[in-house]
C-alpha positions as CSV (number, residue, x, y, z in Angstrom):
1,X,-14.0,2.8,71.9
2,X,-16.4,1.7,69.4
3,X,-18.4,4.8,68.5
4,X,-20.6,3.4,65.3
5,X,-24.2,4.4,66.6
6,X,-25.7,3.2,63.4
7,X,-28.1,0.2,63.6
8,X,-26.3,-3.2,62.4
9,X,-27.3,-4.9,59.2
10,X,-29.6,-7.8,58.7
11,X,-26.2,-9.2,57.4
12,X,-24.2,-8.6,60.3
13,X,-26.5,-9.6,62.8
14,X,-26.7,-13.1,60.9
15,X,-23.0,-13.1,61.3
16,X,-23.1,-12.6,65.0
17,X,-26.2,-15.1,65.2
18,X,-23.6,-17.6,63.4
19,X,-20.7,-17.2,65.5
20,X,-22.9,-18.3,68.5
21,X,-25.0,-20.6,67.2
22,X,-22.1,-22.9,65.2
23,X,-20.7,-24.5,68.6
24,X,-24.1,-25.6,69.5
25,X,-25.2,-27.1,66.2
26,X,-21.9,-28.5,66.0
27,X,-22.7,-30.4,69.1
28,X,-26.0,-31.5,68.2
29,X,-25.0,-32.7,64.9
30,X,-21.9,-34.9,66.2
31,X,-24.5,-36.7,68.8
32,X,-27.1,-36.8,65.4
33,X,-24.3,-38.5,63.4
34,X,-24.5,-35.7,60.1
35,X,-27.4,-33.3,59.4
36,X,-26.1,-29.8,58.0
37,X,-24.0,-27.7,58.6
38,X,-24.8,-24.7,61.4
39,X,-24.4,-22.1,58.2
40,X,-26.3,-24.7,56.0
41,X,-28.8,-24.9,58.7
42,X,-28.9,-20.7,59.1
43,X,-30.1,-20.0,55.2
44,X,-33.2,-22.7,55.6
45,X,-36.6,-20.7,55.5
46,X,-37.6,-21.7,59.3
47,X,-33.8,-20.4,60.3
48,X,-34.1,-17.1,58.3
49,X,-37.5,-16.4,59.2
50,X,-36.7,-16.6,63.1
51,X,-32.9,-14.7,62.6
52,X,-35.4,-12.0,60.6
53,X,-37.8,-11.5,62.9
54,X,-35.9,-11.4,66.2
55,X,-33.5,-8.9,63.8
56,X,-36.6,-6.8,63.3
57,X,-37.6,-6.7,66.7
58,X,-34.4,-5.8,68.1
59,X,-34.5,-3.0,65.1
60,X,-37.9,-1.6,66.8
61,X,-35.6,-1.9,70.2
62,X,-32.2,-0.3,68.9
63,X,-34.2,2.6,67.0
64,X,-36.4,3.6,70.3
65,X,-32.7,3.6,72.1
66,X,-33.8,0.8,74.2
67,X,-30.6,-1.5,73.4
68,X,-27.1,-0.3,72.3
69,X,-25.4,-1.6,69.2
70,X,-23.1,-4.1,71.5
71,X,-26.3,-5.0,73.0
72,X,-28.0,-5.6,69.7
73,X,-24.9,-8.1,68.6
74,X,-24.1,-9.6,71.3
75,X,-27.2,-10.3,74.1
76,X,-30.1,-10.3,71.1
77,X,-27.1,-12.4,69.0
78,X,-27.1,-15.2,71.4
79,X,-30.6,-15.0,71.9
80,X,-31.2,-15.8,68.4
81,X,-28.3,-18.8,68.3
82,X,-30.2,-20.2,71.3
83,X,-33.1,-20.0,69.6
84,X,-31.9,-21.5,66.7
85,X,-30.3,-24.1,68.4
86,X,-33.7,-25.3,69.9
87,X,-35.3,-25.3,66.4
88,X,-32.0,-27.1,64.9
């Protein structure tokens, strides 16, 4: 049982962003014939400005004890990578 209560990092919400954004870049960039890469893609100004602001608002979320830390990395993770993946 995972009992860390503290809010995750910027850092390691990008990580979790990553891990579920990658196979959906991959797939648009094999149909797209090259482009970068999903972790090229993730440190472009538009990427980090979306992963940063849905990160802050989940923040606001997390801190009012609106989401749990699982929540935080995995449901506001994905929708991040899903975000991302429209923008990619």
């Amino acid at each position: 049982m995972n009992t860390n209560n503290n809010a995750p990092t910027l850092e390691e919400f990008k990580e979790a962003v990553l891990k579920r954004f990658a196979p959906l870049a991959e797939e648009t960039r094999e149909a797209r014939h090259g482009g970068p890469t999903p972790a090229e893609y993730m440190e472009t100004e538009d990427a980090e400005s979306a992963i940063k602001d849905n990160y802050e608002m989940c923040l606001d979320e997390f801190n009012n004890g609106e989401i749990t830390r699982n929540v935080f990395l995995t449901g506001a993770a994905a929708s991040a990578a899903d975000c991302l993946s429209m923008l990619y």
